[in-house]
C-alpha positions as CSV (number, residue, x, y, z in Angstrom):
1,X,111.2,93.1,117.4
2,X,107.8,93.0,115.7
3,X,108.0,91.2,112.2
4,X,105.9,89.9,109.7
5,X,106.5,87.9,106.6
6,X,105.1,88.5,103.3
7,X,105.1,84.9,101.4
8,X,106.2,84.5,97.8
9,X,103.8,84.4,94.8
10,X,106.0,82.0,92.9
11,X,109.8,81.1,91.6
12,X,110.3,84.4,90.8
13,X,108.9,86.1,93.5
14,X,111.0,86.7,97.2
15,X,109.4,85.9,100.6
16,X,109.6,89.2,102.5
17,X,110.6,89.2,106.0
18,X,110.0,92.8,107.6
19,X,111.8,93.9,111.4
20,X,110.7,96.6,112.7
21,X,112.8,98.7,115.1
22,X,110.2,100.8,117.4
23,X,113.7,103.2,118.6
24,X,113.6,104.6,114.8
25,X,110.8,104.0,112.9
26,X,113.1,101.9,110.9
27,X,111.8,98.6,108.9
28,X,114.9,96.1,108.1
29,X,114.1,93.0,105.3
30,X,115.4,89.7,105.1
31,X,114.3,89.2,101.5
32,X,115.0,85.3,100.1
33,X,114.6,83.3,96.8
34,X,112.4,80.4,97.4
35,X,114.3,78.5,95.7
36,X,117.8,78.1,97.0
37,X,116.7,80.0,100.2
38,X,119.6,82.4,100.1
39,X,118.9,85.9,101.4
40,X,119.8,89.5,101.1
41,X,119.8,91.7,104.3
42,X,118.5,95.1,103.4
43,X,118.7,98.4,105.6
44,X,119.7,96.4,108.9
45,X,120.1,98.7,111.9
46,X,122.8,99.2,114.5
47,X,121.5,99.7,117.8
48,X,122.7,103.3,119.2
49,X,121.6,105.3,122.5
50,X,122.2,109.0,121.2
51,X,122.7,109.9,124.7
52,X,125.4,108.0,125.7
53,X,126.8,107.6,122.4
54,X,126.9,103.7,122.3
55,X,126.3,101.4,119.8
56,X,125.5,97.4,119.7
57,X,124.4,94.8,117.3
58,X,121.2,93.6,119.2
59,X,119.0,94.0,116.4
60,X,121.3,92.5,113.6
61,X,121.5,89.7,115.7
62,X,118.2,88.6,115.7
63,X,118.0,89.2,112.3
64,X,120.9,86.3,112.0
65,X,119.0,84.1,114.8
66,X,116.0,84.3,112.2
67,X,118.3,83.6,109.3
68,X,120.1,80.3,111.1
69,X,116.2,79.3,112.1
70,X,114.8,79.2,108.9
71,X,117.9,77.7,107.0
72,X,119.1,80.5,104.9
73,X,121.8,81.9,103.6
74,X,123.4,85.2,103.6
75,X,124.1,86.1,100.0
76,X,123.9,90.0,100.2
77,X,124.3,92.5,102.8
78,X,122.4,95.6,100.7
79,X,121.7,99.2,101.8
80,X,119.8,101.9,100.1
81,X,121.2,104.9,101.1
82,X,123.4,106.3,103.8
83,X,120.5,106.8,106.3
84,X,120.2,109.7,108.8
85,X,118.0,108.4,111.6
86,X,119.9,105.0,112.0
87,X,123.5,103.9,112.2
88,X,123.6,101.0,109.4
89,X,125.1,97.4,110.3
90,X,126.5,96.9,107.0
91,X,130.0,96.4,107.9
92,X,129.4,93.5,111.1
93,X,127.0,91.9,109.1
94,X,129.9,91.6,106.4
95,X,131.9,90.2,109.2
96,X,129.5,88.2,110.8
97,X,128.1,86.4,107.6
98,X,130.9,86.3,104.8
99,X,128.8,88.3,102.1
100,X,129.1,91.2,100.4
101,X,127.8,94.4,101.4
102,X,126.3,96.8,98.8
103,X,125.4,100.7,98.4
104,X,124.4,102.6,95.2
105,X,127.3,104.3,93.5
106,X,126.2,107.9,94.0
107,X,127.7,107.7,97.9
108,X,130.5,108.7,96.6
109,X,129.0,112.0,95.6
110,X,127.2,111.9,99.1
111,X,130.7,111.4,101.1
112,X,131.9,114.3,99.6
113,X,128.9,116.7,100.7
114,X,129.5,115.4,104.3
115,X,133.0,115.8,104.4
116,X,132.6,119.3,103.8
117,X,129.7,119.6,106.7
118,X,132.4,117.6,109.0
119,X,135.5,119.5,107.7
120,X,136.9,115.9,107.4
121,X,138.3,116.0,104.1
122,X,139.4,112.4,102.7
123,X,137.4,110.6,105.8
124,X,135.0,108.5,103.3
125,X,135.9,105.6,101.2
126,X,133.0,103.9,99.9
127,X,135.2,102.1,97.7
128,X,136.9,100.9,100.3
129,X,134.5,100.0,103.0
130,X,132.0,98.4,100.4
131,X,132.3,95.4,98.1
132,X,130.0,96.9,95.3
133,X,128.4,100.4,94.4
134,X,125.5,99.7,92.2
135,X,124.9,102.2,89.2
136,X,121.6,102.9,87.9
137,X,119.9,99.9,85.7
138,X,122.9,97.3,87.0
139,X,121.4,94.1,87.9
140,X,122.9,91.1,89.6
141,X,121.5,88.0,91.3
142,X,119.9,86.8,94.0
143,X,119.8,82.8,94.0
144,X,117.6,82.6,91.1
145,X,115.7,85.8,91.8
146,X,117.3,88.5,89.1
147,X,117.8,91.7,91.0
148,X,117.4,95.7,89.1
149,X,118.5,98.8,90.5
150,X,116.6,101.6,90.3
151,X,118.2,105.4,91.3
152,X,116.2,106.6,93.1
153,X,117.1,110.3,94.7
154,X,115.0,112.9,96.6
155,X,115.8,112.0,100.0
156,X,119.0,111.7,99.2
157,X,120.7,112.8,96.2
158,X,121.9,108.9,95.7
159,X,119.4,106.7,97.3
160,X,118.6,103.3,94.7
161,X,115.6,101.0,94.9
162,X,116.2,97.3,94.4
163,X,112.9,95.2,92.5
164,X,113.0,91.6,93.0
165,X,110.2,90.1,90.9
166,X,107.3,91.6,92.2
167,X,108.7,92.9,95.2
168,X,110.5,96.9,95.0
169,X,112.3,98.2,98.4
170,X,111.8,101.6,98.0
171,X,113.4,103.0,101.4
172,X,112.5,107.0,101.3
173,X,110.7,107.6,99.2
174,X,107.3,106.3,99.7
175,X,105.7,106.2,103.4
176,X,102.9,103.4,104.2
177,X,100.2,104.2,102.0
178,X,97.6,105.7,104.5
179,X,100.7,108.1,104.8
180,X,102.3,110.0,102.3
181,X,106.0,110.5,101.3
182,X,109.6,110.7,102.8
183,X,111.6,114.2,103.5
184,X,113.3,115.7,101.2
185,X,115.3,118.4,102.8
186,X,118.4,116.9,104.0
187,X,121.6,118.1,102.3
188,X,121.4,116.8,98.6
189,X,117.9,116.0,98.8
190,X,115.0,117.8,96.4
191,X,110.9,117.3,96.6
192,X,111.4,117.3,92.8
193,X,113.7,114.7,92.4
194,X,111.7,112.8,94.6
195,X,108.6,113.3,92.6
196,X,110.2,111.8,89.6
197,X,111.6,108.7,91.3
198,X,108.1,108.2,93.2
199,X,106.9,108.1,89.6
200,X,109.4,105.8,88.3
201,X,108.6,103.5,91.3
202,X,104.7,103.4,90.5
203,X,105.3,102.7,86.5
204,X,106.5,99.2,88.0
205,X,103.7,96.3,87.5
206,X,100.5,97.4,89.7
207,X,100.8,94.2,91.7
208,X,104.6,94.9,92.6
209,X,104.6,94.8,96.4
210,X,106.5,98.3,97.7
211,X,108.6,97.7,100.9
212,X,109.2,100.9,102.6
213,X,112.2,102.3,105.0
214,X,110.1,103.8,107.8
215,X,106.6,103.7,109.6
216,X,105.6,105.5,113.1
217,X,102.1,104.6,114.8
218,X,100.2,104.8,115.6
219,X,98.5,106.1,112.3
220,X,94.6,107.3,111.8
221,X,92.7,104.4,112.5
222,X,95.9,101.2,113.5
223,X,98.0,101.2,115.6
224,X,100.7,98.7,114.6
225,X,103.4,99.9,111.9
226,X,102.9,98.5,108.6
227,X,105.3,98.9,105.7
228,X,103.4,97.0,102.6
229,X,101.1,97.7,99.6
230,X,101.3,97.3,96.1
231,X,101.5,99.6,93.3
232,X,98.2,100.1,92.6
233,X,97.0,100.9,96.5
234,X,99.6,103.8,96.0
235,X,98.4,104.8,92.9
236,X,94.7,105.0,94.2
237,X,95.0,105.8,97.8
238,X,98.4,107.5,98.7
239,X,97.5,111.3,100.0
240,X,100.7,112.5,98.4
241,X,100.8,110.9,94.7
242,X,97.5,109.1,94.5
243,X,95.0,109.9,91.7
244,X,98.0,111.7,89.3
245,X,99.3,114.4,91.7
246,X,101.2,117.0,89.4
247,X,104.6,117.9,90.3
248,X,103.8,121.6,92.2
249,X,101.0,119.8,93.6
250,X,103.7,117.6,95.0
251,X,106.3,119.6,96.0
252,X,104.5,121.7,97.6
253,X,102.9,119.5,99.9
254,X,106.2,118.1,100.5
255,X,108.2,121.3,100.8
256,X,105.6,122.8,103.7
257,X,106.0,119.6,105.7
258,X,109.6,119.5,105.2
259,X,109.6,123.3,106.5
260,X,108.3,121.9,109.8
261,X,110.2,119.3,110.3
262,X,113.6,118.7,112.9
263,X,116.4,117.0,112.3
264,X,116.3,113.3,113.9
265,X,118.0,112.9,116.8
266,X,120.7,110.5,115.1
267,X,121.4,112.0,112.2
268,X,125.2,113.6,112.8
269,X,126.1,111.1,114.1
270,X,125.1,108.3,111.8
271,X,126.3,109.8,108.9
272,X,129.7,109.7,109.8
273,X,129.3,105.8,110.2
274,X,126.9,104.6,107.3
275,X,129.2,106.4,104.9
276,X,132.1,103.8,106.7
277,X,129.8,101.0,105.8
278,X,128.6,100.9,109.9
279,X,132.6,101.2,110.9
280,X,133.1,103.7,113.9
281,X,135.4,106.7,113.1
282,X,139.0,105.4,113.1
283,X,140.3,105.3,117.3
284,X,142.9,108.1,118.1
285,X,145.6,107.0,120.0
286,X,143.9,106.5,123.3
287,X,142.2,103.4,121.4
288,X,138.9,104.7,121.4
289,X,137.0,106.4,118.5
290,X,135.1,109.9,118.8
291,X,132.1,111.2,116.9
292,X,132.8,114.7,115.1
293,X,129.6,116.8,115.8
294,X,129.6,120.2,113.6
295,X,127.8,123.0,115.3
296,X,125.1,125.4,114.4
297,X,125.2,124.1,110.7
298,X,121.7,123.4,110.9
């Protein structure tokens, strides 16, 4: 995988490791307090062929081969939201590791929308399948580093935002700056909800580096994906919010993309998983489990 490191500013302040996964867009963070070098592992993927329905740990791996290189240690396993274009790794990472893995509270409300899309009534247990479910403003610690949460919904209607110091991972919400913004059509999702956390995010310090979920070059003028900038680059240069866009400004541009927009490729079927933590639908009694794919819903 193509990474890149992002070095601390200072005691307070997390070295950023960034993974990105070219079969998603997706960008996966190893984020660690200098300090005591313990780590949080933040939107890791699990590998998946859509068209053979198959999933391995290839990527999560390397992310521990990185880890057991540089000395760290797992203290968190953390997701931001149930994603739709990648199956999580939440619950092997758990097993692989020893740590707990973490989700904001509002999946809850987010299991119940999809069990009515899947007609699966009782199927999702976040309370069950994760250690903690972070409420809005609840803090805890990472070595040294204190850690906020932030609700952050739009995408989805419970995505959070973790800020370590001066460093926020925002998932969906913010694109690379030379970009834009994330969707916001996906069930429990709104442009204006969005609008407001994307304004909560930028009332953080200017110098507060932004970490985002996704990036897919090339892009205008590079070529490799990128998935950092502060505050302040948003504030001045980000095509969607830069300069003090107003809320129908906003929503507008982000509703007329949205309106063009298909569903990833992954997205039924990783739903089903992330809101098990990663876990595979429970095996019938052949021993092997099966994905439950709801037809012309969408």
């Amino acid at each position: 995988m193509f990474k890149r490191t992002s070095a601390s500013n200072g005691p307070k302040s997390p070295e950023v490791t960034g993974f990105y996964d070219p079969a998603t867009g997706s960008v996966q963070y190893v984020a660690v307090c200098p300090e005591t070098r313990k780590a949080a592992l933040i939107d890791v993927v699990q590998d998946f062929d859509p068209a053979e329905a198959r999933s391995r740990f290839d990527s999560a791996s390397e992310i521990l081969e990185f880890v057991k290189e540089q000395g760290l240690e797992v203290e968190w396993v953390l997701d931001t939201h149930p994603h739709a274009d990648h199956l999580m790794a939440s619950h092997w990472l758990k097993a692989h590791t020893g740590a707990p893995n973490a989700i904001g509270a509002k999946v809850r409300d987010i299991g119940g929308l999809w069990e009515r899309i899947y007609n699966t009534p009782g199927a999702f247990d976040p309370d069950r399948d994760f250690d903690r479910l972070f409420e809005d403003g609840e803090t805890f610690k990472l070595g040294n580093l204190e850690v906020a949460v932030m609700l952050s919904p739009g995408h989805t209607l419970g995505s959070i935002t973790y800020v370590m110091g001066d460093a926020a991972f925002v998932h969906d919400t913010f694109m690379h700056v030379d970009v834009g913004t994330s969707r916001a059509d996906f069930p429990g999702g709104s442009s204006s909800e969005l609008y407001d956390s994307l304004q909560a995010i930028l009332a953080l310090p200017d110098d507060t580096r932004l970490f985002i979920g996704h990036d897919y070059p090339p892009v205008k003028d590079r070529e490799d994906p990128a998935w950092e900038a502060t505050v302040a680059q948003h504030k001045a240069d980000n095509p969607h919010v830069g300069g003090g866009a107003t809320r129908e400004g906003f929503t507008k541009i982000r509703d007329e993309r949205d309106a063009t927009l298909g569903l990833p490729d992954r997205i039924l079927y990783a739903l089903q998983v992330n809101l098990r933590a990663g876990q595979l639908p429970e095996p019938e009694a052949d021993g092997n489990s099966y994905y439950k794919i709801p037809a012309n819903r969408f």
